[in-house]
C-alpha positions as CSV (number, residue, x, y, z in Angstrom):
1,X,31.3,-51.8,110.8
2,X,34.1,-54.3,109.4
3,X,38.1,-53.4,109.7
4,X,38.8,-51.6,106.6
5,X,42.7,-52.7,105.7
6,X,44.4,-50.2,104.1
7,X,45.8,-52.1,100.4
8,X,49.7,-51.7,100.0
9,X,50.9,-50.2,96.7
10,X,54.2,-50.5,94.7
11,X,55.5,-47.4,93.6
12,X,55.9,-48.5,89.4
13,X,58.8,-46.5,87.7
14,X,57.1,-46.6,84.9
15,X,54.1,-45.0,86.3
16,X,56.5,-41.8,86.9
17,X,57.6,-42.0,83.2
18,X,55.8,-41.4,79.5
19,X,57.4,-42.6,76.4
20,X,59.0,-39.5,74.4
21,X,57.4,-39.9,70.6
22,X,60.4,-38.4,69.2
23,X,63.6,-39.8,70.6
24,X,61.5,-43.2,71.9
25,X,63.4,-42.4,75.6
26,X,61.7,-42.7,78.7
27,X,60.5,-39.4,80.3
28,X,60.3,-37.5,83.5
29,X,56.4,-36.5,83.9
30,X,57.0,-33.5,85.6
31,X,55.8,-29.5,84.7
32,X,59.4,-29.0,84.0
33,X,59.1,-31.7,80.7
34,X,62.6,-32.6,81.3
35,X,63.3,-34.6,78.1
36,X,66.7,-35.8,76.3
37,X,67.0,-33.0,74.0
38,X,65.7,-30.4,76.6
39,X,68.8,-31.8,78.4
40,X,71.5,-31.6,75.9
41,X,70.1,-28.0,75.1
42,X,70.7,-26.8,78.8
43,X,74.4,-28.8,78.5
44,X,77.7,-25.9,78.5
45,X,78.6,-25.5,74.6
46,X,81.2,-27.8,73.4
47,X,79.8,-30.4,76.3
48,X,80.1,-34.1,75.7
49,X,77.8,-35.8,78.0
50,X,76.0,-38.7,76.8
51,X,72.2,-38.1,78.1
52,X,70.7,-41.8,78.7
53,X,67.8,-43.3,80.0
54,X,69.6,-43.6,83.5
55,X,70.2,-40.5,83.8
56,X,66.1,-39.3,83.0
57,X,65.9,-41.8,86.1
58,X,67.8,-40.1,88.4
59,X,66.0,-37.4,87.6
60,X,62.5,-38.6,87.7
61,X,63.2,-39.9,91.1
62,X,64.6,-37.0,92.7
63,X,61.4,-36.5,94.8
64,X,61.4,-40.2,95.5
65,X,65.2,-40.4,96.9
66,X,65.0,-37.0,98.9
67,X,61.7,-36.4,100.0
68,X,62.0,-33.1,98.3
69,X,59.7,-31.5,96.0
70,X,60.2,-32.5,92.3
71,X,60.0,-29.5,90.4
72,X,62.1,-27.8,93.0
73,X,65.1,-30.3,92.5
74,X,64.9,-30.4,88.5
75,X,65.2,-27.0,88.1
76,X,68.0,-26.5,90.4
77,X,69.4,-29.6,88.5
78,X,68.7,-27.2,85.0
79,X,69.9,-23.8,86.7
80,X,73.1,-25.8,87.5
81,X,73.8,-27.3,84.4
82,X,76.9,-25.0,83.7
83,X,78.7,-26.0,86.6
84,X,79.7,-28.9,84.1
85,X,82.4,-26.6,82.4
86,X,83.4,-25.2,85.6
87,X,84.3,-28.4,86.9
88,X,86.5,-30.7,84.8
89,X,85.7,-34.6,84.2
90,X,82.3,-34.1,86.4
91,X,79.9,-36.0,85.0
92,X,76.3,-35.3,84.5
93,X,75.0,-38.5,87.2
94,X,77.4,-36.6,89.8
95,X,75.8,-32.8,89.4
96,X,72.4,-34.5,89.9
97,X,73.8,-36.6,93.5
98,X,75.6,-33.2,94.4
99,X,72.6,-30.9,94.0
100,X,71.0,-33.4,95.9
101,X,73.1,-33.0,98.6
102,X,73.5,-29.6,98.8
103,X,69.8,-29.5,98.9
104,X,69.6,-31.8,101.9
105,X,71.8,-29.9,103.5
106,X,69.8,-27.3,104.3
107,X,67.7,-29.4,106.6
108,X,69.9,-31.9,107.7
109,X,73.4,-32.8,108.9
110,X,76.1,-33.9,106.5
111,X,76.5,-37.1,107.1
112,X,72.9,-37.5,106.8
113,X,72.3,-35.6,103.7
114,X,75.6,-38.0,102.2
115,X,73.6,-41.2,104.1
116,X,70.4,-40.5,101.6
117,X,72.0,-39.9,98.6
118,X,74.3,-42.9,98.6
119,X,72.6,-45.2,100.7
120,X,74.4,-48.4,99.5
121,X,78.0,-46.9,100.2
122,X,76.7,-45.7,103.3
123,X,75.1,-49.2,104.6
124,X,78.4,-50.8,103.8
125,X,80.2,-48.9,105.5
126,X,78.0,-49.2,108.7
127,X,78.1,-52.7,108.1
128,X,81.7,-53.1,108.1
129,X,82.6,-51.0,110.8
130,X,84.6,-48.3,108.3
131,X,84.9,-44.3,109.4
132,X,82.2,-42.8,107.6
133,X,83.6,-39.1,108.4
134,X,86.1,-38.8,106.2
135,X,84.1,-39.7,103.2
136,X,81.6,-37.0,103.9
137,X,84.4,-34.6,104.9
138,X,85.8,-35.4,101.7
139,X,82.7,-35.3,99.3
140,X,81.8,-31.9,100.9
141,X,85.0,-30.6,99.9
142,X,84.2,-31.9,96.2
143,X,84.8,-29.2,93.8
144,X,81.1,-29.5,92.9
145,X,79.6,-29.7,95.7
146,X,81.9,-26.7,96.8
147,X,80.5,-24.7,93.1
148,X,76.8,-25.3,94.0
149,X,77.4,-24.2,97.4
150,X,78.7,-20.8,96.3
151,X,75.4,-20.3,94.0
152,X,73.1,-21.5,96.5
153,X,74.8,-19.3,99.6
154,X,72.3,-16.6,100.6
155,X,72.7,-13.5,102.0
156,X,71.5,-13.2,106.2
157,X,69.8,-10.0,105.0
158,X,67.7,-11.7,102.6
159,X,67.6,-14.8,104.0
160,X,65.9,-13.3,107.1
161,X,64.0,-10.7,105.4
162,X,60.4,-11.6,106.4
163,X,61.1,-11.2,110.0
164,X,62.4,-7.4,109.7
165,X,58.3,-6.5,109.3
166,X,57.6,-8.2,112.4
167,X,60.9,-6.2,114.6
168,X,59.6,-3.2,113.2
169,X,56.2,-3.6,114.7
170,X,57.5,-5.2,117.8
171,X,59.9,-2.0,118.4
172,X,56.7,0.1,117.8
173,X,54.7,-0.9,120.5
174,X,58.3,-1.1,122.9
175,X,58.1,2.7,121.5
176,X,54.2,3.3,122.7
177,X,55.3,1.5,125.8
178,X,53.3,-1.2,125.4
179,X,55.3,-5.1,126.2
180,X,53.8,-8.5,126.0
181,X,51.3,-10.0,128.3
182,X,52.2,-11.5,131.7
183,X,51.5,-15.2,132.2
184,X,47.7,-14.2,133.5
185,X,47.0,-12.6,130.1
186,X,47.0,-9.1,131.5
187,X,48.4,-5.9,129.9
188,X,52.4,-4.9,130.7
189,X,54.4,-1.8,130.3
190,X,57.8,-0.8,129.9
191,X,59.7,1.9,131.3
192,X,60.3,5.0,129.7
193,X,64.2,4.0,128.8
194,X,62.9,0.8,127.0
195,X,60.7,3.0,125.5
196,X,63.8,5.4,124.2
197,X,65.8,2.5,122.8
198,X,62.8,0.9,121.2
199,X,62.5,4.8,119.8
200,X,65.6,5.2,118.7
201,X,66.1,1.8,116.9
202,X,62.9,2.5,115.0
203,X,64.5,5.6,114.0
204,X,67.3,3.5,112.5
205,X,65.3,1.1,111.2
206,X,62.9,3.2,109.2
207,X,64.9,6.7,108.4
208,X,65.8,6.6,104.4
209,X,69.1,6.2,103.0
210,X,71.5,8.9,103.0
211,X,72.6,10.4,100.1
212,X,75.6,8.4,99.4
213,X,79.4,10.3,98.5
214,X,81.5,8.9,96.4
215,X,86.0,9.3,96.1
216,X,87.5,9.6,93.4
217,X,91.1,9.8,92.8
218,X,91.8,10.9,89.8
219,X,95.8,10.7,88.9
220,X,97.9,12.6,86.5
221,X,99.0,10.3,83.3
222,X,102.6,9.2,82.8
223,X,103.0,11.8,80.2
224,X,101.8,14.7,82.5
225,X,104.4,13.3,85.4
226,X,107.5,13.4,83.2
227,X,106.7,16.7,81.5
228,X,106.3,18.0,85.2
229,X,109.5,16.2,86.5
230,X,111.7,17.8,83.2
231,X,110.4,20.7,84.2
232,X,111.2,21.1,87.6
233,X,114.5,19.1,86.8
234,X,115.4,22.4,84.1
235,X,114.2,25.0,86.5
236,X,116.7,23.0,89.8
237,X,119.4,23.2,87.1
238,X,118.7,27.5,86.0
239,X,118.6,28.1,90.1
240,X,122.5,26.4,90.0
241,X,123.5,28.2,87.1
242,X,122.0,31.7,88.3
243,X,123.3,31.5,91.4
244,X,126.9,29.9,89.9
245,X,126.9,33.1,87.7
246,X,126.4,35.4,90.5
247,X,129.4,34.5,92.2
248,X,131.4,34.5,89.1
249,X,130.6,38.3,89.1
250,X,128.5,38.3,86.3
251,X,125.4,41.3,86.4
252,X,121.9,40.8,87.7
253,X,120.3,41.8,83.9
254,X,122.5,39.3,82.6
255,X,122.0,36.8,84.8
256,X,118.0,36.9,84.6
257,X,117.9,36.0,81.0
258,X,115.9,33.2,81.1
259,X,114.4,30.1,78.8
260,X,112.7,27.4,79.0
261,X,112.3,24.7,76.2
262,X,109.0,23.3,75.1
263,X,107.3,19.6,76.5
264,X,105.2,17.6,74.8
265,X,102.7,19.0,72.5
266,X,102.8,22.6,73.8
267,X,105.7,25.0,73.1
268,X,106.6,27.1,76.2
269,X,108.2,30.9,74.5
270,X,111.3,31.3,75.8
271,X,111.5,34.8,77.5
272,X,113.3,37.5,79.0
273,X,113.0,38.8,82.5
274,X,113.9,43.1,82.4
């Protein structure tokens, strides 16, 4: 049977574009129809960007440049869109290099994640020698790279989330006393302590929330404080002048005449202790 040789292709640009009736651009054809206007829709209000045909480039290519999935990387480039007002002079080319970055950053190492998505700044600098760290160092420290990080940063209990099914299950069969296979493929137990961890950490695990208390402090306004303080500042001052009258010799029924004036919107009667 004769050598079949497998035919090289080209990957055409143009292949991965459609002309757009309306605004005569060039295209992404992807499910997210990323066109022009689509684009300047998504853009923060008041936004100046120019939208060009570079630009639908980039984007198009995405897949090509990363070896990430397409639609993945255009709608993370869309959900990001309003980092553009976060972040002052950023311009639209550099949100679509950083979200490539921060993409390949979740699989690889900085410097390689930087190395892919600016490969001509990175062969030169090979080339000629130059420290290569402190441009990475510094373009991870970019405030947009830093503003997609904080939206893409996922919580560890949701990030590991699948697995809690299978530590449930494994801790239920540590519970029934039942442990993995030795090397010879034959049945193993544990002992009955393993058993009463396994137990109680299922317990844990499993048991529904508590019913949750909440503290509440409620405080007095400033109103309520200074008709309290006036108060207690007049009855300090009756104490002095009962007692002050007392000594002077004056009598006990004349003495416990008593009043009070009124505070804020409530009149306190004077009165008379007999």
């Amino acid at each position: 049977m004769p050598e079949v040789k497998a035919k090289e292709t080209k990957v055409d640009k143009k292949k991965l574009l459609k002309p757009d009736s309306r605004a005569r651009k060039m295209v992404p054809k992807t499910s997210q129809n990323i066109t022009k206007e689509r684009l300047e829709e998504m853009l923060p209000r008041g936004s100046k960007h120019n939208v060009t045909d570079a630009i639908l480039d980039m984007i198009a290519n995405m897949e090509n440049d990363t070896g990430l999935p397409q639609d993945m990387m255009e709608e993370e480039v869309l959900s990001y869109m309003f980092i553009l007002k976060k972040v002052d002079r950023a311009k639209l080319s550099e949100l679509i290099n950083a979200v490539k970055y921060c993409n390949l950053k979740r699989n690889y190492s900085n410097e390689k994640s930087w190395s892919i998505v600016f490969p001509d700044k990175y062969a030169r600098l090979k080339e000629n020698g130059m420290q290569i760290d402190n441009h990475v160092s510094m373009y991870n420290k970019s405030a947009l790279v830093q503003e997609i990080d904080k939206e893409m940063l996922i919580p560890v209990h949701l990030q590991y989330y699948p697995y809690m099914d299978h530590a449930i299950k494994k801790l239920y069969q540590l519970s029934k006393g039942h442990a993995a296979p030795n090397a010879d493929g034959e049945p193993m137990t544990v002992s009955p302590m393993v058993q009463m961890l396994a137990s109680k950490n299922l317990y844990d695990a499993v048991k529904p929330p508590e019913a949750a208390s909440i503290d509440l402090t409620v405080s007095k306004s400033e109103e309520e404080l200074s008709i309290q303080q006036q108060m207690a500042d007049q009855l300090a001052q009756l104490v002095k002048t009962q007692k002050q009258q007392l000594e002077m010799g004056k009598s006990l029924d004349d003495v416990q005449k008593i009043g009070l004036t009124s505070f804020g919107d409530e009149e306190v009667i004077e009165s008379e202790v007999i």
